[in-house]
C-alpha positions in Angstrom: 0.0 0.0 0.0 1.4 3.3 -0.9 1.0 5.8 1.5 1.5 10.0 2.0 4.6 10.3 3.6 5.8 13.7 2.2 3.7 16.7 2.9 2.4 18.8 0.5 3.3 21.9 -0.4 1.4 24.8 -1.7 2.9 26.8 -4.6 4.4 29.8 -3.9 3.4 31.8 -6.6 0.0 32.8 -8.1 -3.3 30.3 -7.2 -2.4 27.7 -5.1 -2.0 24.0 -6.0 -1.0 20.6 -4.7 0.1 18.2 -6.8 1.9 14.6 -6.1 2.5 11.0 -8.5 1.3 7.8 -7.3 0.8 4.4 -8.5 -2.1 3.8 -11.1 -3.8 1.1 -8.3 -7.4 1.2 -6.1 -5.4 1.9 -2.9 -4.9 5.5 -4.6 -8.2 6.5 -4.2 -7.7 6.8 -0.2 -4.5 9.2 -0.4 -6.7 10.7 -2.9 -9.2 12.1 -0.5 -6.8 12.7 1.9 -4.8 14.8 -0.3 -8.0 17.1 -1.6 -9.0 17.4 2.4 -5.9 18.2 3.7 -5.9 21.2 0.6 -9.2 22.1 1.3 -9.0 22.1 4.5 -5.8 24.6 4.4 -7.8 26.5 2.2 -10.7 27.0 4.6 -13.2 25.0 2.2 -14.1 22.0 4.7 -17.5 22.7 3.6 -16.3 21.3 -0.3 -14.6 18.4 1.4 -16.9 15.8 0.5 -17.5 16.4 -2.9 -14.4 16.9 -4.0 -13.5 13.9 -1.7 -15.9 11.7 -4.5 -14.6 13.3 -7.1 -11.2 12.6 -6.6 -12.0 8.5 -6.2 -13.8 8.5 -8.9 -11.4 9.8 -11.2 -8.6 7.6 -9.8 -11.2 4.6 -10.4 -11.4 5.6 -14.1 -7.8 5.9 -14.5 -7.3 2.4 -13.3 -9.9 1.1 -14.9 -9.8 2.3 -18.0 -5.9 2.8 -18.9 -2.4 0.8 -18.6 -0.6 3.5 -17.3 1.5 2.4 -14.2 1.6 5.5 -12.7 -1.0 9.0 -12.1 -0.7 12.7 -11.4 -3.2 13.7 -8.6 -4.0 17.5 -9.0 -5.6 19.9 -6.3 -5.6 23.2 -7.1 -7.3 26.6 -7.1 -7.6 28.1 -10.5 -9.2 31.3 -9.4 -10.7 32.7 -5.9 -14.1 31.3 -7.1 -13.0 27.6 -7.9 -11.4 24.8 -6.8 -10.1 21.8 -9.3 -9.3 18.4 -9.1 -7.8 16.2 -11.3 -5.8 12.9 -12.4 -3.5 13.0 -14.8 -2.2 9.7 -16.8 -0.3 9.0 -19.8 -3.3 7.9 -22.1 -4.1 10.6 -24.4 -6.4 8.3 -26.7 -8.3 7.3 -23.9 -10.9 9.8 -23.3 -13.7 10.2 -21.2 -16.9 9.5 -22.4 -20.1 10.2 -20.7 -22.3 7.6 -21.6 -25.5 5.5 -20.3 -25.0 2.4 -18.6 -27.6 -0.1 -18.4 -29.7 -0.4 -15.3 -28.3 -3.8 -14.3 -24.5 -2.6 -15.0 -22.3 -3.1 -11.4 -20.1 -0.5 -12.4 -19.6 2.4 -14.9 -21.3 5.3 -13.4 -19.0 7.3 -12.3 -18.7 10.1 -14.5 -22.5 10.5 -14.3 -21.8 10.7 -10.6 -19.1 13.2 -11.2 -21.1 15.1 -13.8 -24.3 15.3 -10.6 -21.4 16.5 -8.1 -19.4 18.7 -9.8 -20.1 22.2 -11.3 -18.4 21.6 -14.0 -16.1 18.8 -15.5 -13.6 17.9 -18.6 -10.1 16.6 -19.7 -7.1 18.2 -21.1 -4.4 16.4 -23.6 -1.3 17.0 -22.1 2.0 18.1 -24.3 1.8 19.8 -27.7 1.1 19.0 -31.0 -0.4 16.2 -32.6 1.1 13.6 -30.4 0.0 14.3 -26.8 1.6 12.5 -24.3 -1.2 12.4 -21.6 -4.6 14.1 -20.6 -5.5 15.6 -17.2 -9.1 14.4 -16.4 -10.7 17.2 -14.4 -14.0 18.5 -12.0 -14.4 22.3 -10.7 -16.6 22.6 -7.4 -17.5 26.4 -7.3 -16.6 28.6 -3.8 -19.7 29.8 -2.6 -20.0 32.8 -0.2 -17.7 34.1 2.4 -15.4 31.4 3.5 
């Protein structure tokens, strides 16, 4: 099992943002959360906690799922005052997310529908330039509502 042993530092310069690599395996998903409550909850923004919490295992359960990458890039960050982002990052650019219907007896295969419910917004980014991206960032936004 792979656990968080480092701390997490915020960046120094502009919006804040954590960001740390980890195996591409289920046990991911609980450093995940951690990782988006401890930045949350630095940032004041408990109240997001749970959400974001969902989010985050979700999108490392489609990453394992759904690519051979042996490795992911779990992102926390705030992109403006008004949002907060999180994200995984793998190195499968032509495997995209796709928010489709699964059938009512399916076991599994719901989670970006549950994402989609949760978050305010959602989407992926191809990661590197040109016409042979080397990755995509996989992404939700949870918007910061009222004085925190």
């Amino acid at each position: 099992m792979t656990s968080l042993s480092t701390s997490v530092q915020a960046a120094p310069t502009g919006h804040p943002a954590y960001s740390q690599t980890f195996p591409c395996e289920p046990s991911t998903a609980e450093i995940g959360r951690k990782l988006v409550r401890d930045a949350l909850g630095v940032w004041h923004l408990d109240n997001l906690a749970d959400r974001a919490a969902l989010i985050i295992s979700e999108l490392i359960a489609n990453a394992v799922r759904h690519t051979s990458c042996h490795s992911i890039r779990l992102m926390v960050g705030r992109p403006s005052a008004e949002r907060i982002r999180v994200g995984v990052v793998d190195r499968a650019p032509s495997r995209l997310p796709v928010l489709g219907p699964p059938d009512d007896d399916d076991e599994s295969g719901r989670g970006l529908f549950l994402i989609d419910a949760v978050a305010d917004r959602w989407g992926y980014d191809l990661r590197g330039s040109g016409r042979r991206p080397w990755g995509k960032e996989v992404w939700a936004e949870l918007l910061i509502e009222g004085d925190e």
